[in-house]
C-alpha positions, 0 to 999 in steps of 0.5 A: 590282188582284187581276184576274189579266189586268190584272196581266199585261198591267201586268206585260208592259207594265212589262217593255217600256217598262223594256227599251226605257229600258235600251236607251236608257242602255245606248247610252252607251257610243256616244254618248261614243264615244271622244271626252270629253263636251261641255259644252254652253252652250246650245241647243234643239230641237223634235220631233214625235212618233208611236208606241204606248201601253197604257192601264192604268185599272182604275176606268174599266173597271170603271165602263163594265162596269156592267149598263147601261152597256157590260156585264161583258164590256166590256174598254178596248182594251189598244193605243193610238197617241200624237201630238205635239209639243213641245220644250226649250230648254237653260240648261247640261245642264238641259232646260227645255220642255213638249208637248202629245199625244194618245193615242187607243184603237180603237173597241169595239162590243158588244152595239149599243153603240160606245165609245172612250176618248182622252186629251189631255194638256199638260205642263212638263218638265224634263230632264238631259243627261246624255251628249252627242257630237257626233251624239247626246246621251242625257236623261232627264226629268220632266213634270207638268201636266193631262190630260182623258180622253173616253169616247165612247158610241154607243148604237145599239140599237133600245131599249134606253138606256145609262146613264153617268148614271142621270139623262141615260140616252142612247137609242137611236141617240143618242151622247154624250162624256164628259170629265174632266180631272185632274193628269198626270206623265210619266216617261221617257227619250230618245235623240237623233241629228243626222242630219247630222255637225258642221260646226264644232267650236264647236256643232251643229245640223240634223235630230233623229232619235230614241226616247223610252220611258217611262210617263205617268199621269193623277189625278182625284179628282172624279166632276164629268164633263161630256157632249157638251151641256155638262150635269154628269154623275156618272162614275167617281170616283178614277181614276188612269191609267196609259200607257206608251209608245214613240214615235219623235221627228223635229224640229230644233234644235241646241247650242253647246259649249265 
């Protein structure tokens, strides 16, 4: 935490996703228009989901920079994609739901050695919404469940080994993923639109257009790491992962109102 580039880029990282979410609430004024606020009965909708993301994890990074391992000029990729789906179902203003993503970083080659970090997460959330027109509507929510992060090594020198586990070293031309799984929680906001306008005034639905920003995170504990041959490996221990995000969202679904 006293590394001066990774409080930059926290920082930098911070500020983007916290200004993408003030985007979002400042939108409020649109989505009441100059209409009152609906109260919606019930309803539903699923999406798909695409964008970027950072990866703030400190005791990984500095795990890999072991001497022999990926070496002390090693650096995770700072820039990431995010894909998915998922979904809620509505229970009045309250957003019941979950999804699955998975988050991906480029691939790094230095000294013969080619690694790449993903992740792949799954979690139940739970919503509000908290502005609603008859085009748009305005939530934030809250997730928690389980995310794995894999580490993928390539040792592709002549003759030197690579060692994630000094009892399983890889040697050359030989690759391997590592993988661990812990507990995950996502915090975020997002902005919906219909593509199409109301057709009566008792509900509507169609198309779904829209952003989410936020921020999700990953704890573990263990340093129980399993390789690509299913064998327990010994990795870095108390890692917690940071990834914020901005996606864009396309699905369907639709609410009634009274």
């Amino acid at each position: 935490m006293d590394n001066p580039s990774f409080i930059t880029y926290f920082w930098s990282r911070i500020r983007l996703i916290s200004f993408w979410i003030l985007a979002l609430w400042s939108l409020k004024g649109m989505v009441y228009g100059q209409t009152s606020p609906k109260t919606v009965k019930g309803g539903g909708f699923g999406y798909f989901t695409i964008g970027g993301c950072g990866i703030l994890n400190p005791q990984l990074e500095k795990f890999l920079q072991k001497p022999r391992l990926l070496t002390s000029n090693y650096t995770l990729s700072p820039n990431g994609i995010q894909a998915g789906g998922g979904g809620f179902g509505l229970l009045g203003r309250w957003m019941l739901g979950g999804y699955g993503l998975y988050s991906g970083f480029p691939e790094i080659t230095k000294d013969s050695i080619t690694s790449q970090v993903s992740l792949g997460s799954g979690m139940f959330t739970i919503g509000y919404l908290s502005k609603v027109k008859e085009r748009m509507f305005l939530y934030p929510y809250l997730g928690v469940g389980g995310s794995g992060i894999t580490v993928k090594i390539s040792n592709e020198a002549i003759q030197n080994t690579v060692e994630f586990d000094s009892r399983n070293p890889l040697k050359p031309q030989e690759k391997s993923d590592y993988s661990i799984g812990g507990i995950a929680f996502d915090l975020g906001g997002s902005l919906q639109y219909f593509l199409i306008p109301p057709s009566s005034e008792g509900g509507h639905g169609g198309m779904l257009l829209g952003l989410q920003a936020g921020c999700g995170g990953t704890f573990i504990s263990g340093t129980r790491w399993k390789d690509s041959q299913g064998r327990t490996v010994k990795g870095p221990e108390g890692i917690f992962h940071l990834s914020p995000y901005v996606r864009l969202t396309i699905g369907g679904g639709g609410f009634s109102w009274r």
